[in-house]
C-alpha positions in Angstrom: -46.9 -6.9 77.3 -46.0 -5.1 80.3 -42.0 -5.0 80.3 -40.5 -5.4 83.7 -37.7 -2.5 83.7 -35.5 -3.6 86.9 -35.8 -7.1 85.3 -34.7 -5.7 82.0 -31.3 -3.7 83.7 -30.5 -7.0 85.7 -30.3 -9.1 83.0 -28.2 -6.1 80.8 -26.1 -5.9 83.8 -25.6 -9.1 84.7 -24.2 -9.9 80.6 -22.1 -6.4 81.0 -24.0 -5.1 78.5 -24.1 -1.2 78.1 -27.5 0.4 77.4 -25.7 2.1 74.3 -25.4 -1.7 73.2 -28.6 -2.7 73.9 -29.6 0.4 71.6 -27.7 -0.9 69.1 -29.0 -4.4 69.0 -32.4 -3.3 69.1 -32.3 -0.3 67.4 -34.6 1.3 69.7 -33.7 4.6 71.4 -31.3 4.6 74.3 -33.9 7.2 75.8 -37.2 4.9 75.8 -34.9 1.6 76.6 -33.5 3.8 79.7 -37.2 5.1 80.5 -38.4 1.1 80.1 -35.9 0.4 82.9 -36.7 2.9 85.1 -40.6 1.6 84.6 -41.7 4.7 83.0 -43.1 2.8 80.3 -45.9 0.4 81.9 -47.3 -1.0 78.2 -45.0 -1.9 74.9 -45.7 -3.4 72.0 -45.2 -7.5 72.3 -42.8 -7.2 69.5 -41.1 -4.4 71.0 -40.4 -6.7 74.2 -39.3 -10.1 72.1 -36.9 -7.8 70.4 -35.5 -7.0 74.0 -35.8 -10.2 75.2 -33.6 -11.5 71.8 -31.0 -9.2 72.2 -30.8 -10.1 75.7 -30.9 -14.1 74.7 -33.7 -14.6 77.2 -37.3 -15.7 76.8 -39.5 -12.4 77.0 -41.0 -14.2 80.3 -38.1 -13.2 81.8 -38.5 -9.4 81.1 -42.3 -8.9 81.3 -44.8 -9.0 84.4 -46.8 -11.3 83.1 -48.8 -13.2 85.2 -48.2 -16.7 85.1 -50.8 -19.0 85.3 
């Protein structure tokens, strides 16, 4: 999946959530979730983004730049 990082900080944002949060709910370093924001990281693992996208409480649609067909 390609994970859409701006997407990814809105939605954190938008719930008030912290990045160190989002760490914590994921488990995933604060480090790669900050460089997946900034859209340093172009390719993840699809169960890297569900697990974003559940912590989140979004559908991983909303976080990817999938194409929709």
């Amino acid at each position: 999946m390609t994970p859409d990082g701006p997407a990814i900080r809105r939605v954190r944002r938008a719930q008030n959530m912290s990045l160190r949060t989002l760490q914590q709910l994921t488990g995933f370093d604060r480090g790669y979730l900050s460089r997946m924001e900034r859209g340093q990281i172009r390719r993840s693992a699809d169960h890297r983004v569900r697990t974003i996208a559940d912590a989140l409480q979004v559908k991983p649609a909303a976080i990817t730049q999938e194409e929709k067909t």
